[in-house]
C-alpha positions as CSV (number, residue, x, y, z in Angstrom):
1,X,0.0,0.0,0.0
2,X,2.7,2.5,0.2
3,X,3.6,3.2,-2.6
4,X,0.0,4.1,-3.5
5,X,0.1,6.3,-0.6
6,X,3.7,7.9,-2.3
7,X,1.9,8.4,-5.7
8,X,-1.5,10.4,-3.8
9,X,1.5,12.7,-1.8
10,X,3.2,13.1,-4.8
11,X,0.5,15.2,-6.2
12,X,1.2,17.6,-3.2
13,X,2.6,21.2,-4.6
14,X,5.2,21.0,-1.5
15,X,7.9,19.0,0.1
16,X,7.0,16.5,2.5
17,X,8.6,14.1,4.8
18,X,6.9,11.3,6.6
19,X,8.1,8.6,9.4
20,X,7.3,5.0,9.7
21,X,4.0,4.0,11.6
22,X,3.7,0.5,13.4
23,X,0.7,-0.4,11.0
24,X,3.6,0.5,8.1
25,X,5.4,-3.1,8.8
26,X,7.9,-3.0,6.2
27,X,11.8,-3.1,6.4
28,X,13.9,0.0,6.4
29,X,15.1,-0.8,3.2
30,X,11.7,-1.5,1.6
31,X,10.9,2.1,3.4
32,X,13.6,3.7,2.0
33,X,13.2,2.8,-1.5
34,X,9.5,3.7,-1.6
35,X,10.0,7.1,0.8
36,X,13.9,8.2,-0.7
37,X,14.5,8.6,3.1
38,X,15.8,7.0,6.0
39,X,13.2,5.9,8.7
40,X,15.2,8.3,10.8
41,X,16.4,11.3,8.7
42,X,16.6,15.2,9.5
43,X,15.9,18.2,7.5
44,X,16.6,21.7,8.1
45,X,15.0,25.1,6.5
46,X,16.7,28.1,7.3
47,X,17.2,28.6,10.9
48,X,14.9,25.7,11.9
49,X,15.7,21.9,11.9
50,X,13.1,18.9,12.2
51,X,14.1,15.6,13.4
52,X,12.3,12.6,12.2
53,X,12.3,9.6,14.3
54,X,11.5,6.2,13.9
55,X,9.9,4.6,16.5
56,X,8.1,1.3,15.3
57,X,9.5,-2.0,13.9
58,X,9.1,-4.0,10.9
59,X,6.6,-6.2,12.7
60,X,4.4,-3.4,13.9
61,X,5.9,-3.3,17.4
62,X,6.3,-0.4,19.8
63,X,10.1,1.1,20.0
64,X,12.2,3.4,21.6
65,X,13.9,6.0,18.5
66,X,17.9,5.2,18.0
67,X,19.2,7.1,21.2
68,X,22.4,7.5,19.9
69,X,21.1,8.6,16.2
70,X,19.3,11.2,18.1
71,X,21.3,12.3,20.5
72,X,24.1,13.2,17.2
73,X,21.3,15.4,15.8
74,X,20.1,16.9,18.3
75,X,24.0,18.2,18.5
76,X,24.2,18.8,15.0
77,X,21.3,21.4,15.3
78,X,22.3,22.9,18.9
79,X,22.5,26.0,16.9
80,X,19.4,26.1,15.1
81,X,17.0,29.1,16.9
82,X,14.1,26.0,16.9
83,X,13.8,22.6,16.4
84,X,10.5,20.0,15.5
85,X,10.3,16.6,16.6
86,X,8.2,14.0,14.6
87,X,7.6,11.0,16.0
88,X,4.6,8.5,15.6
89,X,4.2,7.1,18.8
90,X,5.0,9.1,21.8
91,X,8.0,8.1,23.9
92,X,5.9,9.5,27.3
93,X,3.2,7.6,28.6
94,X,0.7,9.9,28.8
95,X,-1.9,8.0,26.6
96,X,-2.9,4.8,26.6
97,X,-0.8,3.6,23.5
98,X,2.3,6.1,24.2
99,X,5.8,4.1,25.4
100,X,8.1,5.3,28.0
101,X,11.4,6.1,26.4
102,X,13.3,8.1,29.1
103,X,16.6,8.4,27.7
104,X,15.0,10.2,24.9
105,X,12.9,12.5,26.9
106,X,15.8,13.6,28.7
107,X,17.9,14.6,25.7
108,X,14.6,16.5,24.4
109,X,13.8,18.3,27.8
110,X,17.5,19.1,27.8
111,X,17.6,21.1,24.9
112,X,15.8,24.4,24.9
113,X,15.5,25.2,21.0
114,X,13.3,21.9,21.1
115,X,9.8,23.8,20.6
116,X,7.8,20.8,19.7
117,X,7.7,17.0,19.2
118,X,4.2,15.8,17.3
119,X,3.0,12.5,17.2
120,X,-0.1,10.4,15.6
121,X,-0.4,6.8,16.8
122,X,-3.5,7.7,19.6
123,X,-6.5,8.4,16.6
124,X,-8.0,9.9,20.4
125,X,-6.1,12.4,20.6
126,X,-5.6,16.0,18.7
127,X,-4.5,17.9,21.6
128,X,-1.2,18.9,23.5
129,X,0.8,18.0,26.6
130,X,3.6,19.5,27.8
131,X,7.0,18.2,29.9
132,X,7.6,19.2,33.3
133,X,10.3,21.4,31.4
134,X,7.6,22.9,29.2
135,X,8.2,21.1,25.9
136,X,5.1,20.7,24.0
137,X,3.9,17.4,22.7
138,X,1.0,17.6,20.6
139,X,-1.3,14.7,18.8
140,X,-2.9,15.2,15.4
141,X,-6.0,12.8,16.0
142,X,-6.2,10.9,12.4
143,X,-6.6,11.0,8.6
144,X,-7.1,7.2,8.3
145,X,-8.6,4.4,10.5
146,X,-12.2,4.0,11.7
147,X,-11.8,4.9,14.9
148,X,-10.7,7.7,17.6
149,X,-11.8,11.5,16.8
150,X,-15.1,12.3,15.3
151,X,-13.4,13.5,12.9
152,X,-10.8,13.1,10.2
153,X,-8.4,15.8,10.4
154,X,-4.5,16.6,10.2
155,X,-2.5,19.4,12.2
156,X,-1.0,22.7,10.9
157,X,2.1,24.3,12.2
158,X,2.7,27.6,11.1
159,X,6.6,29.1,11.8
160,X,8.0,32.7,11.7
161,X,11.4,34.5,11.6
162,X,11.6,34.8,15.2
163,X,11.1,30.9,16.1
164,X,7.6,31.7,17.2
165,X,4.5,29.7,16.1
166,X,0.9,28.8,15.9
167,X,-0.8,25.3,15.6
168,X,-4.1,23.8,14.9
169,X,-5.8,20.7,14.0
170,X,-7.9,21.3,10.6
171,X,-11.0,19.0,10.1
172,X,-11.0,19.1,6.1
173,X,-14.7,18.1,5.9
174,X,-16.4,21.4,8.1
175,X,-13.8,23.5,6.8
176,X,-12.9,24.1,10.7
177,X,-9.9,24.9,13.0
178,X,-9.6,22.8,16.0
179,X,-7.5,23.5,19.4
180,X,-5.6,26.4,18.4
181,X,-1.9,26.8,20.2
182,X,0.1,29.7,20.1
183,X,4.1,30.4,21.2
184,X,5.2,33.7,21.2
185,X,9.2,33.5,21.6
186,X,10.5,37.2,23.6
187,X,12.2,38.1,19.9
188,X,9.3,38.4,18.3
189,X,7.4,41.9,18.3
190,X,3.8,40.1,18.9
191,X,5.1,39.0,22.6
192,X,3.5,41.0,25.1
193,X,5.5,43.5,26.3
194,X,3.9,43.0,30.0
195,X,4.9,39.7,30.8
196,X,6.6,39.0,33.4
């Protein structure tokens, strides 16, 4: 089925990057020749670099992203004014289908130009969490599957100069905006001047 799935997001008029799922169950070679990518693989645009992670197997099974792997990129970016995490399954266990993944929370709490880590997995969920050290986590419900939100929806992040940003979930069928988040980094002209 993927590459079906490759020749429907091919027909998108932008790039796009995607990580493995644990109902994707292929090899990370089969993955890589249908994707082009690694199922761990970075990007950067401009002054803002997304990390990909891989969490799943080839037999569907729940795993803890390449601490190692990560740890590197995380390094490799400590320079970057913000940095996105995507991963499918969360490494907290906050919901019912999350994994606990410590090592890897640890390096993302540890890092403060991590603004963001998103997940899908929990079809349940379309909201956001955040870390005792204030990193948001936030769920994007589902596009696919029978089951979780009443809705079939996806998440938009939108990014400015100054490393602030605003996300939603978008449910394509009322034309509607769901759960709208907002950081305002101190650089950026919008921040309230008043805040202590």
């Amino acid at each position: 089925f993927l590459p079906q799935v490759k020749v429907v997001f091919d027909r998108l008029k932008m790039p796009y990057f995607v990580t493995r799922g644990n109902h994707d169950m292929v090899s990370r070679e089969t993955w890589k020749q249908t994707w082009g990518m690694e199922t761990n693989h970075i990007f950067e645009k401009g002054n803002t670099g997304f990390i990909l992670l891989d969490n799943s197997n080839e037999k569907g099974e729940y795993v803890c992203p390449d601490l190692a792997w990560f740890e590197e990129k995380l390094k490799a970016f400590a320079n970057k004014k913000s940095v996105f995490i995507f991963m499918h399954i969360s490494s907290r266990k906050w919901t019912k289908y999350g994994i606990d993944c410590p090592e890897v929370n640890d390096l993302i709490d540890k890092m403060p130009n991590v603004k963001a880590v998103f997940h899908g997995h929990d079809h349940d969920e379309d909201n956001m969490k955040a870390s005792e050290e204030k990193v948001n986590h936030f769920w994007d419900g589902h596009f696919a599957g029978s089951w979780g939100t009443a809705y079939k929806g996806y998440r938009i992040v939108e990014s400015n100069e100054f490393g602030s940003f605003n996300t939603y979930q978008y449910n394509p069928t009322e034309q509607k905006e769901i759960n709208n988040f907002a950081l305002t980094m101190p650089q950026d002209p919008a921040y309230p001047k008043n805040r202590n």
